[in-house]
N, C-alpha and C positions, 0 to 999 in steps of 0.2 A: 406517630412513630412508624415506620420503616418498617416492612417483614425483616430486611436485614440489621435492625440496629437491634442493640444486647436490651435489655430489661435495665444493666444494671448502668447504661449509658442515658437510656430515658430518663430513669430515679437519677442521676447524677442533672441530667439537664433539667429536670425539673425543680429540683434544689435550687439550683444557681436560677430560676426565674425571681420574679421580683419578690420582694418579702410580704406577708399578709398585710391589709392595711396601704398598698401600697397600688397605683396601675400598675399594668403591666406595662405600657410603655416607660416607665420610668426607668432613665438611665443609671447604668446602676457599671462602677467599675472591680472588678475581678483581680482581687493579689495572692498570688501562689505565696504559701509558706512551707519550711522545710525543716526537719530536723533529723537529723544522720551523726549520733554520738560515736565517736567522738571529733566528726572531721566536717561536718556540715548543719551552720544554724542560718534559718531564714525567718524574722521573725519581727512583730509588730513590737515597738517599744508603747507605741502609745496609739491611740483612733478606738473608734468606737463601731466597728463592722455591725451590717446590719440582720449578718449570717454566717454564720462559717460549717461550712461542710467538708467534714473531714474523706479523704480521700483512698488514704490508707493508712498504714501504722505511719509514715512518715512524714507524710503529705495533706497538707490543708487549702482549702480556699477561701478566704474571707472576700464576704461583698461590702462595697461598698456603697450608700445614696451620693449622686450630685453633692457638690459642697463640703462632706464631709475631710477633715484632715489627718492623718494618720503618717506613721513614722516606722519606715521597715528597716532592721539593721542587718548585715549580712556576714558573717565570720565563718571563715573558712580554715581550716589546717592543714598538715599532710604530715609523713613521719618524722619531719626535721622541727612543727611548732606551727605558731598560726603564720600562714602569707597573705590572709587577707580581713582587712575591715573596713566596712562601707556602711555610712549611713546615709539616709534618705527621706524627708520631710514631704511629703505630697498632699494634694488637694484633688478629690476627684470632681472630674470634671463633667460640662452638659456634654450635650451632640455641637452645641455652638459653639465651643470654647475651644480655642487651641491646644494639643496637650502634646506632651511630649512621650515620644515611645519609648517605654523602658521595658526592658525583661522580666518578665512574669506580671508584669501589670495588664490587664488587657481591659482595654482599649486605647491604655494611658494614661496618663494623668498632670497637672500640673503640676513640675517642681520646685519645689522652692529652695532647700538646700540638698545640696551633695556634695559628701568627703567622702574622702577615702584616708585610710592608715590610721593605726592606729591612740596615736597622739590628737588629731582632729577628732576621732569620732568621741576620742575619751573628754572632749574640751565642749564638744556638743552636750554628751551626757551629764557632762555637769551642770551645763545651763538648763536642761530640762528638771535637773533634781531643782535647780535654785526655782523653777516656775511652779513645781508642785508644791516645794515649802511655803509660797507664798499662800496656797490653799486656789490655786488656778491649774484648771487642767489644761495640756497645755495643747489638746485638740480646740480652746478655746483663746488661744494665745493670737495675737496678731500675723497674717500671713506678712505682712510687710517687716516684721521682727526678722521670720527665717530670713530670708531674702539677703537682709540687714545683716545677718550673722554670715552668711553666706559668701556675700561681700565682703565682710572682716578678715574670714579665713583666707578668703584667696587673696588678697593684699598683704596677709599676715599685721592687722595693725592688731591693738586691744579689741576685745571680746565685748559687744557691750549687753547690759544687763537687763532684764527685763522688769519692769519693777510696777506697780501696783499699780499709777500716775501712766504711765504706758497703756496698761490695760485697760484703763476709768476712758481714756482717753478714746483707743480702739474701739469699746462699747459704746461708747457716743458718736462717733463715726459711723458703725456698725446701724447702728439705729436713726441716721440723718435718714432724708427721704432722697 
């Protein structure tokens, strides 16, 4: 550290280094979260971070390893009701993998779905509820599903379901060589 950097800019970088357990070269992707009642939520629906360091009272950062999948939703208001709803399916990604820049994600990450309004995000959320009733998390759900729902919404055709036969399936895929 820097004569000029704060103490409490160190303790904040030192946080966000790699988690114990882990090298430190390990690529590790960084997502801002936010909550400002009553007019600002940023917030993980689902992912399993490998840290989260809170920031301030309103402000968090969750890390992410390589690979992991997580699911940030974004609703916004102002004094007339909500104007915005965004959800987001992501995959963090290596230093070799192409990623896509998005805001507050740092460095990036792979997307696999993005809606917006809130008819679509409400149409997402229910297929995640229908993934956890099957007793599947759904950080563990096929990346080629979102993708697939993804495609659905933006064509507007049927929603399709995810279902047990899908997953046995993905997991054996998963586990080919």
């Amino acid at each position: 550290m820097t004569a000029s950097a704060s103490p409490a800019a160190g303790a904040a970088a030192a946080a966000l280094a790699a988690p114990s357990g882990q090298p430190a070269s390990a690529p590790l992707t960084r997502v801002s979260l936010a909550y400002i009642e009553p007019r600002f939520k940023l917030y993980l629906r689902f992912g399993e971070p490998a840290r989260t360091l809170r920031l301030d009272r309103w402000r968090r950062c969750a890390v992410f390893l390589a690979g992991a999948m997580f699911c940030r939703i974004r609703w916004q208001a102002n004094d007339y009701g909500t104007v915005r709803w965004q959800l987001m399916v992501m995959q963090a990604a290596t230093p070799l993998d192409y990623v896509q820049r998005i805001p507050g994600v740092r460095p990036g990450a792979r997307l696999l779905l993005h809606v917006e309004g809130e008819n679509a995000v409400r149409a997402v959320l229910e297929r995640i509820d229908a993934i956890e009733a099957l007793g599947i998390a759904p950080v563990g759900a096929s990346p080629v599903y979102w993708r697939a729902l993804a495609n659905r919404l933006a064509a507007r055709l049927p929603l399709p379901e995810y279902s047990a036969e899908r997953h046995a399936a993905w997991l054996t895929r998963r586990a080919l060589p």
